[in-house]
PyMOL Python script that loads the backbone (N, CA, C, O; Angstrom):
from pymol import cmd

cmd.read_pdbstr("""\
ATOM      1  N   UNK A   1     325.589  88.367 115.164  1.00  0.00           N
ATOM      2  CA  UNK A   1     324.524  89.064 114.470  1.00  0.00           C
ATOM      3  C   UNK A   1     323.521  88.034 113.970  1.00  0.00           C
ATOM      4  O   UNK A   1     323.962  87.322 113.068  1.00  0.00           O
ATOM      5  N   UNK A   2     322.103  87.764 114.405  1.00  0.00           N
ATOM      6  CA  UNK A   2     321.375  87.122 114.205  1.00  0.00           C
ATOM      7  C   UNK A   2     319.860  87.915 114.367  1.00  0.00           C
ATOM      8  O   UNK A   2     319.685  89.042 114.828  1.00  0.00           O
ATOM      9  N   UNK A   3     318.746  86.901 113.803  1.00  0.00           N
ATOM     10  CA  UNK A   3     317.529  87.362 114.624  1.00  0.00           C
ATOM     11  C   UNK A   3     317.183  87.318 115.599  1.00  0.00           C
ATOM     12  O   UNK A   3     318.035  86.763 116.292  1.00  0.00           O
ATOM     13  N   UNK A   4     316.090  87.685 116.317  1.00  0.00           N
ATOM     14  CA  UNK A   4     315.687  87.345 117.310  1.00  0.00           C
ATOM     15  C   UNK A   4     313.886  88.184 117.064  1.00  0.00           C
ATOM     16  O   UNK A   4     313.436  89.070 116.337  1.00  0.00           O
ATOM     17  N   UNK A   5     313.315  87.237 118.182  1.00  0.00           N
ATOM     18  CA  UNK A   5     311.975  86.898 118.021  1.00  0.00           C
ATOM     19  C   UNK A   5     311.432  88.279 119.132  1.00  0.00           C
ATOM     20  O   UNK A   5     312.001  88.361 120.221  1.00  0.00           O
ATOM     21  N   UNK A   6     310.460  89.189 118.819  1.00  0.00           N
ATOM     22  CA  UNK A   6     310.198  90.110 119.491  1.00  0.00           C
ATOM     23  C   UNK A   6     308.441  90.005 120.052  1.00  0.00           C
ATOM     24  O   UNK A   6     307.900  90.761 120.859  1.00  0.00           O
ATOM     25  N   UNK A   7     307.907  88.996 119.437  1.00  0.00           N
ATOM     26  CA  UNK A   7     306.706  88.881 119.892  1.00  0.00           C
ATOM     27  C   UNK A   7     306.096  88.090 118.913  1.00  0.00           C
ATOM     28  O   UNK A   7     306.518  87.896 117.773  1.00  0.00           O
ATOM     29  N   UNK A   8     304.394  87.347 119.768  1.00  0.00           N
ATOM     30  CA  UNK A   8     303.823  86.096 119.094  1.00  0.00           C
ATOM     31  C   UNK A   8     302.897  85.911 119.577  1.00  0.00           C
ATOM     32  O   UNK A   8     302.688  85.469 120.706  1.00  0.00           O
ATOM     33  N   UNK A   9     302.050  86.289 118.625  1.00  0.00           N
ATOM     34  CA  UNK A   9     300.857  86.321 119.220  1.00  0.00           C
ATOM     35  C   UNK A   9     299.440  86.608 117.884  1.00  0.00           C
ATOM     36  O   UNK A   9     299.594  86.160 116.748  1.00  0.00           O
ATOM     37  N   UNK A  10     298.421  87.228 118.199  1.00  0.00           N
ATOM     38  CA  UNK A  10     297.705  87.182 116.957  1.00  0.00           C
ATOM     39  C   UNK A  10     298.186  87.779 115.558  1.00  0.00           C
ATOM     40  O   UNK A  10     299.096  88.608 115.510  1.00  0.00           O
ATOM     41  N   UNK A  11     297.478  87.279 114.340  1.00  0.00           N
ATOM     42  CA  UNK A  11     297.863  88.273 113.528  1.00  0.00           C
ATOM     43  C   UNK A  11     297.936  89.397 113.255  1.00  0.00           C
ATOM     44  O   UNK A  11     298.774  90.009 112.593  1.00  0.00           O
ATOM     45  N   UNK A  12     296.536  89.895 114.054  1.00  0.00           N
ATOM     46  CA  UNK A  12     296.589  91.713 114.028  1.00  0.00           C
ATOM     47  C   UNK A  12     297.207  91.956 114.722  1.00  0.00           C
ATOM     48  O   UNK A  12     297.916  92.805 114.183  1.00  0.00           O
ATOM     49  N   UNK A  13     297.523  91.832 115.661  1.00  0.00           N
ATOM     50  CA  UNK A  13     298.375  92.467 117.076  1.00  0.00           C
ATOM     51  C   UNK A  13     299.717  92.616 116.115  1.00  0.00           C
ATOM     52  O   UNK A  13     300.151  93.754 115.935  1.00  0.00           O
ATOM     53  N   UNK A  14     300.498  91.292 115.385  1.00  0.00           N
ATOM     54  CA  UNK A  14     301.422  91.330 115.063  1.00  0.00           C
ATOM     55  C   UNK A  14     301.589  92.131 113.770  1.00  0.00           C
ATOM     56  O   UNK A  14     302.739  92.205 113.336  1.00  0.00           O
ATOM     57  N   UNK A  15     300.918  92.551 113.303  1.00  0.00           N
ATOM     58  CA  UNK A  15     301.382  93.234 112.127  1.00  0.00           C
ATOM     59  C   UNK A  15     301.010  94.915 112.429  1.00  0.00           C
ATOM     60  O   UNK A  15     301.431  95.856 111.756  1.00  0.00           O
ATOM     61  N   UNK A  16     300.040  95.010 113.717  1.00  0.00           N
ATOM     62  CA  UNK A  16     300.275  96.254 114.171  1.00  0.00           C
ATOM     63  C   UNK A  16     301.619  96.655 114.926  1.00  0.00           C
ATOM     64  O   UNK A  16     301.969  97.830 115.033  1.00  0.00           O
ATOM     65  N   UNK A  17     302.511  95.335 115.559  1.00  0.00           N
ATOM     66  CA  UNK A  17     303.651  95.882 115.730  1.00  0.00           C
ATOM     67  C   UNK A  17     304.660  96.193 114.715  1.00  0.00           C
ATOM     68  O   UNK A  17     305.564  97.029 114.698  1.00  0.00           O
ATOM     69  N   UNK A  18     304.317  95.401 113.964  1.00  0.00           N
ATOM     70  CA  UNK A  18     305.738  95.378 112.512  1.00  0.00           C
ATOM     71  C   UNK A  18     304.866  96.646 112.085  1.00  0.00           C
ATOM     72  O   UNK A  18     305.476  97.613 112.542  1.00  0.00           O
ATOM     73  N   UNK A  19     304.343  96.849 111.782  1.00  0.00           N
ATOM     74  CA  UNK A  19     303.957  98.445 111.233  1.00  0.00           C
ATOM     75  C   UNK A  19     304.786  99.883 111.790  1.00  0.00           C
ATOM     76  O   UNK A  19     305.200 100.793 111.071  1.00  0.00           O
ATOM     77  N   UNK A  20     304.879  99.793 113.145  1.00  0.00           N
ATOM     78  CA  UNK A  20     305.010 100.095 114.142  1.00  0.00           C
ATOM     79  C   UNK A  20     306.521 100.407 114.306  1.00  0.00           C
ATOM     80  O   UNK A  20     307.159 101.434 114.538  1.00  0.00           O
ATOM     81  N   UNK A  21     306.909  98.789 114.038  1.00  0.00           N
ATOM     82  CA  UNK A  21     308.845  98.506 113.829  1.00  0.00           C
ATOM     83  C   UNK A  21     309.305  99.502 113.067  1.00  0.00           C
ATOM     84  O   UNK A  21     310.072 100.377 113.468  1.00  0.00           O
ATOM     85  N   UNK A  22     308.697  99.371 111.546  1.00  0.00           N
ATOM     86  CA  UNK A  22     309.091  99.723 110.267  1.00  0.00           C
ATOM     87  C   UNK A  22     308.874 101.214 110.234  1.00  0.00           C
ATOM     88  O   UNK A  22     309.521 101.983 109.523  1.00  0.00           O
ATOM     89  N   UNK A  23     307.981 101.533 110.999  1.00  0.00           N
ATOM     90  CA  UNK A  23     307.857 103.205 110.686  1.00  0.00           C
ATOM     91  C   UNK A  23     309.074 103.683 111.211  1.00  0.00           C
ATOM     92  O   UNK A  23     309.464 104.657 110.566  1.00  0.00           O
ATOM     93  N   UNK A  24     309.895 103.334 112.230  1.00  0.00           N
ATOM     94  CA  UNK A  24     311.125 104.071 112.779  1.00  0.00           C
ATOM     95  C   UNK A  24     312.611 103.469 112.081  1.00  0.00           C
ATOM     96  O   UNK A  24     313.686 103.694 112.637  1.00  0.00           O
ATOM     97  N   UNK A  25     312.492 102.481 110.474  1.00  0.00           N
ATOM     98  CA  UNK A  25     313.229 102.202 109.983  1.00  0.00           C
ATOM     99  C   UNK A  25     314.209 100.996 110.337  1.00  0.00           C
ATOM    100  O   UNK A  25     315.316 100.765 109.852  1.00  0.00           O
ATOM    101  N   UNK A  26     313.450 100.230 111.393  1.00  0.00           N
ATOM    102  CA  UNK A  26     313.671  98.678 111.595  1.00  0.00           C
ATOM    103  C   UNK A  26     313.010  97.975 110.402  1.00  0.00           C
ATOM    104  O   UNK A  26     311.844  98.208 110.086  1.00  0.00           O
ATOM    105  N   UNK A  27     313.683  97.231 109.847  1.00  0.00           N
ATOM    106  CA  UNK A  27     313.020  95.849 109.220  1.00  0.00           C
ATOM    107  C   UNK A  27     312.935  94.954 110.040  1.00  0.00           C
ATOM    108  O   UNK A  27     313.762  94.628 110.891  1.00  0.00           O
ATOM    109  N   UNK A  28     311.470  94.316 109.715  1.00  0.00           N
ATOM    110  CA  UNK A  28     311.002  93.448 110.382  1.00  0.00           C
ATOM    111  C   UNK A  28     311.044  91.665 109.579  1.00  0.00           C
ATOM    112  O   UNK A  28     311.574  91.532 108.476  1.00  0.00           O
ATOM    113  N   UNK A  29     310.695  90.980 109.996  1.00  0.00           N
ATOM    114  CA  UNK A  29     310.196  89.428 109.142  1.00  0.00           C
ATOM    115  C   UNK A  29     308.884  89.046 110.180  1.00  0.00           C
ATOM    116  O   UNK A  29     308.747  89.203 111.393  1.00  0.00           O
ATOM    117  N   UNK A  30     308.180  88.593 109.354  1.00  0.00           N
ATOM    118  CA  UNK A  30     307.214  88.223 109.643  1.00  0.00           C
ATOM    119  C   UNK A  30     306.604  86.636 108.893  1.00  0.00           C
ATOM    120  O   UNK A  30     306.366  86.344 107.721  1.00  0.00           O
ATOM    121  N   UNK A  31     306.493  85.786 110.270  1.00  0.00           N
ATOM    122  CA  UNK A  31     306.634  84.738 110.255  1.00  0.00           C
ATOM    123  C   UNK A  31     305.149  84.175 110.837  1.00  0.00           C
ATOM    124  O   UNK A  31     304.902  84.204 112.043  1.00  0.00           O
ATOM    125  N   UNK A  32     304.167  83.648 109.810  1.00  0.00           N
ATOM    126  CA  UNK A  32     302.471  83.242 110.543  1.00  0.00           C
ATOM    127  C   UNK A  32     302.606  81.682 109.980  1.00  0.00           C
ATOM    128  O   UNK A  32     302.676  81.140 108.877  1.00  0.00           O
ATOM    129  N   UNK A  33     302.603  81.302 111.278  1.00  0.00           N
ATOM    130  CA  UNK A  33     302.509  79.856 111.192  1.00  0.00           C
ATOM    131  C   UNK A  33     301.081  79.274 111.270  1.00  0.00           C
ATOM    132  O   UNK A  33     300.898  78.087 111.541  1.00  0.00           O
ATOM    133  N   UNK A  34     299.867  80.317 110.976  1.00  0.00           N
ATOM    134  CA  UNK A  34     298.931  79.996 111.043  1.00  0.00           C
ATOM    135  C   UNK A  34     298.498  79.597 109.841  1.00  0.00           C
ATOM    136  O   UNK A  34     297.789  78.647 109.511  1.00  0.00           O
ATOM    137  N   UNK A  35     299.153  80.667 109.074  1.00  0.00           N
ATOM    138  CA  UNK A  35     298.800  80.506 107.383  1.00  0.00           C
ATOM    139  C   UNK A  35     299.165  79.315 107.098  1.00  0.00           C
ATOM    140  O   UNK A  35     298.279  78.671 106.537  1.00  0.00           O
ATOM    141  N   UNK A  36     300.557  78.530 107.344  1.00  0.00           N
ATOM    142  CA  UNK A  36     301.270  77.709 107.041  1.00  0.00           C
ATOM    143  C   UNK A  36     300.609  76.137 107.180  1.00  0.00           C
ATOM    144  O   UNK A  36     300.417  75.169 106.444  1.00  0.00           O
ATOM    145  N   UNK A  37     300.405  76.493 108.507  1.00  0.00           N
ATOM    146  CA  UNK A  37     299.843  74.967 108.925  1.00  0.00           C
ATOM    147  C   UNK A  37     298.378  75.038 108.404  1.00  0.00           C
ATOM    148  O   UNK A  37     297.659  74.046 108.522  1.00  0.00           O
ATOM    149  N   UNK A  38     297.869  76.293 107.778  1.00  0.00           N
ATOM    150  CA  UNK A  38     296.378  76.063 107.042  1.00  0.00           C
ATOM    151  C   UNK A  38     297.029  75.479 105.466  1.00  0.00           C
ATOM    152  O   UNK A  38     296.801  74.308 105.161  1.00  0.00           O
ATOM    153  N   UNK A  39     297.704  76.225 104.674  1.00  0.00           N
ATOM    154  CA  UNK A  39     298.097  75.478 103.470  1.00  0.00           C
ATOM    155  C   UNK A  39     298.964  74.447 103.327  1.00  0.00           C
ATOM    156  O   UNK A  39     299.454  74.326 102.204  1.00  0.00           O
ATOM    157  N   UNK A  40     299.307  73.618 104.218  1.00  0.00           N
ATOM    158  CA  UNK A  40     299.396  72.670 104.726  1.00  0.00           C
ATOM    159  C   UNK A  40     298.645  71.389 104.933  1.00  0.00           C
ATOM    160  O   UNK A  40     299.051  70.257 104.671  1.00  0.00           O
ATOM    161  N   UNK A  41     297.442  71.751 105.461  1.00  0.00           N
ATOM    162  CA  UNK A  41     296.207  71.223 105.518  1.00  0.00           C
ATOM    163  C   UNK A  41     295.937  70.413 106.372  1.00  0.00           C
ATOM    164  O   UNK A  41     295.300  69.368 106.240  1.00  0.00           O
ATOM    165  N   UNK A  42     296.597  71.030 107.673  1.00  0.00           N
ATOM    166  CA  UNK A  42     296.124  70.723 109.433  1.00  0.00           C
ATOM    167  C   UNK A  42     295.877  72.396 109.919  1.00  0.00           C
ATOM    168  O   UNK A  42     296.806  73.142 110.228  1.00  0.00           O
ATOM    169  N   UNK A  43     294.576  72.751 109.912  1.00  0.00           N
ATOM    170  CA  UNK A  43     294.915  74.191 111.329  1.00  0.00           C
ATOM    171  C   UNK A  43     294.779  73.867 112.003  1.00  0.00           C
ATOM    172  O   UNK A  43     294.070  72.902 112.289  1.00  0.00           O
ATOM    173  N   UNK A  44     295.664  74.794 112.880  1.00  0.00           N
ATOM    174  CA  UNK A  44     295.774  74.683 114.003  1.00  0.00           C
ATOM    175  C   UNK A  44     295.862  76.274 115.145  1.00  0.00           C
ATOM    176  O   UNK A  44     296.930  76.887 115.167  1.00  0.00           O
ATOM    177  N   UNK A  45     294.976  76.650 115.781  1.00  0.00           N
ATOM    178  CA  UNK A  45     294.525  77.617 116.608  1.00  0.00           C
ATOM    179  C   UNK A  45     295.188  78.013 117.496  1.00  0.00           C
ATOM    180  O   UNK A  45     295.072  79.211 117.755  1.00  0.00           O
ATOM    181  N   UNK A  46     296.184  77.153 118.355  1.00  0.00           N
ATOM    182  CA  UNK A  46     297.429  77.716 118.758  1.00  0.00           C
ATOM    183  C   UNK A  46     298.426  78.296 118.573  1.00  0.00           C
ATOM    184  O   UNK A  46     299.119  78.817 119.446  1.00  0.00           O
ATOM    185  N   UNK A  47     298.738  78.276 116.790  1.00  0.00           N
ATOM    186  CA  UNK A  47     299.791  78.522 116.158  1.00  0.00           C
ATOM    187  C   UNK A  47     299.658  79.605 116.379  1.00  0.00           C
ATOM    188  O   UNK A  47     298.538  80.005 116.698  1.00  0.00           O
ATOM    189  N   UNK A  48     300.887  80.607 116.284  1.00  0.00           N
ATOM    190  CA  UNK A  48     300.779  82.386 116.263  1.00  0.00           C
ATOM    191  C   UNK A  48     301.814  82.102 115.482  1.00  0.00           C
ATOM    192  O   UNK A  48     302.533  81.122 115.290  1.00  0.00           O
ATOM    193  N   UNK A  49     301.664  83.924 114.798  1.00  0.00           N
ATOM    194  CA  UNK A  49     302.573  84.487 114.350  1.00  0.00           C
ATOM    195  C   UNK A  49     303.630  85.566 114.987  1.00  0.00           C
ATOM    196  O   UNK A  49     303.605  86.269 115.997  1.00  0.00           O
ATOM    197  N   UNK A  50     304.353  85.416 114.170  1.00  0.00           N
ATOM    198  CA  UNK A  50     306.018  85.937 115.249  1.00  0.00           C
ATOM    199  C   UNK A  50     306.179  87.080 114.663  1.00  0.00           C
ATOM    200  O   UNK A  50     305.624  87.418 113.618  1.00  0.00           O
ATOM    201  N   UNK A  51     306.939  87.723 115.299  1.00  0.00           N
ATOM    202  CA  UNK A  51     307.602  88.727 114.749  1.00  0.00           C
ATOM    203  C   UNK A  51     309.058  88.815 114.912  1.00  0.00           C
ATOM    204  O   UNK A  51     309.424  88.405 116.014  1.00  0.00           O
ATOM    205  N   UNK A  52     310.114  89.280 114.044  1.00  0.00           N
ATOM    206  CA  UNK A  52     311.159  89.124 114.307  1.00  0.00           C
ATOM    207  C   UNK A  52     312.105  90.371 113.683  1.00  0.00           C
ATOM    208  O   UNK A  52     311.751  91.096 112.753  1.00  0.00           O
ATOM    209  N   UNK A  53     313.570  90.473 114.506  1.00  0.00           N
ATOM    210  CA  UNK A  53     314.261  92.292 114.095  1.00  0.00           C
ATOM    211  C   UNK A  53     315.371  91.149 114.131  1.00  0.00           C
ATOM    212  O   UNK A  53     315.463  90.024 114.621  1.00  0.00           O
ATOM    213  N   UNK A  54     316.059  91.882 113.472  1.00  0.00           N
ATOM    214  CA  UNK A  54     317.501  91.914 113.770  1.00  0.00           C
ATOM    215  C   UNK A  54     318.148  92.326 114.777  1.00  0.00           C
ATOM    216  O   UNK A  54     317.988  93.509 115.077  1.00  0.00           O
ATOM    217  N   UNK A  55     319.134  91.431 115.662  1.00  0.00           N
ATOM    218  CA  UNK A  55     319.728  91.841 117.255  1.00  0.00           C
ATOM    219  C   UNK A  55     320.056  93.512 117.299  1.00  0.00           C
ATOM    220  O   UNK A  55     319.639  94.354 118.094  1.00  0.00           O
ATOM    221  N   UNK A  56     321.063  93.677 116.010  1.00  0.00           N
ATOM    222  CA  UNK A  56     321.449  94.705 116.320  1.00  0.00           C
ATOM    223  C   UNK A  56     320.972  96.195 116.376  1.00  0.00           C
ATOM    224  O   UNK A  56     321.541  97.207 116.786  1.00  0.00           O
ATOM    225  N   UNK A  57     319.201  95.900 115.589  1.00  0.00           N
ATOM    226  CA  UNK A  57     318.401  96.517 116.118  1.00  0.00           C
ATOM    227  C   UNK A  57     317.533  96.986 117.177  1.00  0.00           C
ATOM    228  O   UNK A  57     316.574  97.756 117.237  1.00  0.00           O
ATOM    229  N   UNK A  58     318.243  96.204 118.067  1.00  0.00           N
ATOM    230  CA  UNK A  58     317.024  96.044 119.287  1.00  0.00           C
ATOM    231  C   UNK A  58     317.013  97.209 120.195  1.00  0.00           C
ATOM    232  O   UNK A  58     316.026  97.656 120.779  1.00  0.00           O
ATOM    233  N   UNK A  59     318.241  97.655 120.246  1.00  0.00           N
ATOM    234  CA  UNK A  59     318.155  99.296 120.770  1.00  0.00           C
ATOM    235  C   UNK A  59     317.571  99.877 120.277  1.00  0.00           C
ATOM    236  O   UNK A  59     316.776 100.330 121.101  1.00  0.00           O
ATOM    237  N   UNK A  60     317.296 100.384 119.015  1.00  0.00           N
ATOM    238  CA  UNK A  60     316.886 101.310 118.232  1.00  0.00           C
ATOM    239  C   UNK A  60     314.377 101.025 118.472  1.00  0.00           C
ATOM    240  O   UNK A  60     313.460 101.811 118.710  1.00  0.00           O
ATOM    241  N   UNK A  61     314.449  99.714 118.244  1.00  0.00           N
ATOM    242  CA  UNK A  61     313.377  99.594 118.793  1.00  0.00           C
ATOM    243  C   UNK A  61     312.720  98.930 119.985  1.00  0.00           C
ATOM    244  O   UNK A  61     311.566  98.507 120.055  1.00  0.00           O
ATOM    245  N   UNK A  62     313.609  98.918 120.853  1.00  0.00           N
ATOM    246  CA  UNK A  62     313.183  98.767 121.742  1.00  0.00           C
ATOM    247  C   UNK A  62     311.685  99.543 122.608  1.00  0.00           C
ATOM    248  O   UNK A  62     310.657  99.006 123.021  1.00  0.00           O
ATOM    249  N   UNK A  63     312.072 100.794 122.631  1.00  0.00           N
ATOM    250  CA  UNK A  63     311.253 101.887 122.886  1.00  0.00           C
ATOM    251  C   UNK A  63     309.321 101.508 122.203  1.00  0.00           C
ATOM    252  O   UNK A  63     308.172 101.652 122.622  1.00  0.00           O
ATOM    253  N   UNK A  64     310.117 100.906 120.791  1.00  0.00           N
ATOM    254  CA  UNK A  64     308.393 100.708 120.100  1.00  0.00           C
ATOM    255  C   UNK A  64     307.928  99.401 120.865  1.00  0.00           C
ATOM    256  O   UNK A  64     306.737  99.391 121.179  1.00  0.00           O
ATOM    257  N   UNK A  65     308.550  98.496 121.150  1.00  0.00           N
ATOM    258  CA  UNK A  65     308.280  97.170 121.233  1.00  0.00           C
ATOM    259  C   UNK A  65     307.943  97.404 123.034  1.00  0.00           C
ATOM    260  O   UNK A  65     306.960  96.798 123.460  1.00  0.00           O
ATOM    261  N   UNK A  66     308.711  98.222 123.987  1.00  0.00           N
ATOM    262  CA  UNK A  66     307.975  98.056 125.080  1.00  0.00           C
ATOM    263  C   UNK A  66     306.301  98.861 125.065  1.00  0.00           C
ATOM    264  O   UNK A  66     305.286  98.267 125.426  1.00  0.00           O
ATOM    265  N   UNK A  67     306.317  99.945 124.691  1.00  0.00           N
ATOM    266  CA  UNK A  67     305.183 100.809 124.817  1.00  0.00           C
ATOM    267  C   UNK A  67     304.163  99.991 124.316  1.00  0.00           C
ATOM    268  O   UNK A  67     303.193  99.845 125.060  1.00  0.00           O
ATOM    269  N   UNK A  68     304.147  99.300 123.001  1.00  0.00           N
ATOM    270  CA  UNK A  68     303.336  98.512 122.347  1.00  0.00           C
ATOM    271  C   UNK A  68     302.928  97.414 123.115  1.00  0.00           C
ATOM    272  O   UNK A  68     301.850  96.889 122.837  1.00  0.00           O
ATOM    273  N   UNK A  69     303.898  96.795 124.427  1.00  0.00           N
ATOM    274  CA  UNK A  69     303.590  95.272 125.173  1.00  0.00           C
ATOM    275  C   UNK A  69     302.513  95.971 126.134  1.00  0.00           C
ATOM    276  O   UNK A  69     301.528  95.316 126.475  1.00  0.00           O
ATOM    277  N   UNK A  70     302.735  97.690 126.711  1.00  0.00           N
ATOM    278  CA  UNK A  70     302.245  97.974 127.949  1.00  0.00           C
ATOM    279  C   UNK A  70     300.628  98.472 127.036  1.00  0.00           C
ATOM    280  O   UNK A  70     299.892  99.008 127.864  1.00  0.00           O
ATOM    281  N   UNK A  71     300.147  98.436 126.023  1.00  0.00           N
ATOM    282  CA  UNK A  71     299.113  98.673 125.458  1.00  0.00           C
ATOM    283  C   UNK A  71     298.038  98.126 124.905  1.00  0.00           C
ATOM    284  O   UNK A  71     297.128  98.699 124.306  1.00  0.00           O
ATOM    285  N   UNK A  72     298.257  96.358 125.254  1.00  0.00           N
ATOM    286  CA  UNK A  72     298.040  95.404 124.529  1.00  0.00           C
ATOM    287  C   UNK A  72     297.291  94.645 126.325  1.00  0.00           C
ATOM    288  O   UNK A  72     296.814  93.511 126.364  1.00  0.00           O
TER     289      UNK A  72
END
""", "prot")
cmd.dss("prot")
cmd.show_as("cartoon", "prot")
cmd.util.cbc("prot")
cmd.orient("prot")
């Protein structure tokens, strides 16, 4: 039982999926390494933010997480 990483990519994109996660009662984490490496005080434009479920959720959202890849 661990996390795992479900997508990475912009910030909006990513928090329209965790929106997305959470409405069908997945918790999500949300991880922006953009913010990070800005208060930090190197940005950097490659960085994305992640999104991440718990494994043993991944059945349960799977369904959100493909429809959402084929829409993007």
């Amino acid at each position: 039982m661990g996390i795992m990483k479900i997508f990475s990519g912009s910030e909006i994109l990513a928090q329209s999926l965790q929106q997305k996660i959470e409405s069908i009662g997945v918790n999500t984490v949300l991880k922006n390494n953009i913010q990070s490496a800005r208060l930090a005080g190197f940005g950097n434009s490659d960085l994305a933010v992640e999104v991440f479920i718990q494994e043993v959720d991944f059945g349960k959202a799977n369904l959100v997480i493909e429809e959402f890849r084929m829409s993007i």
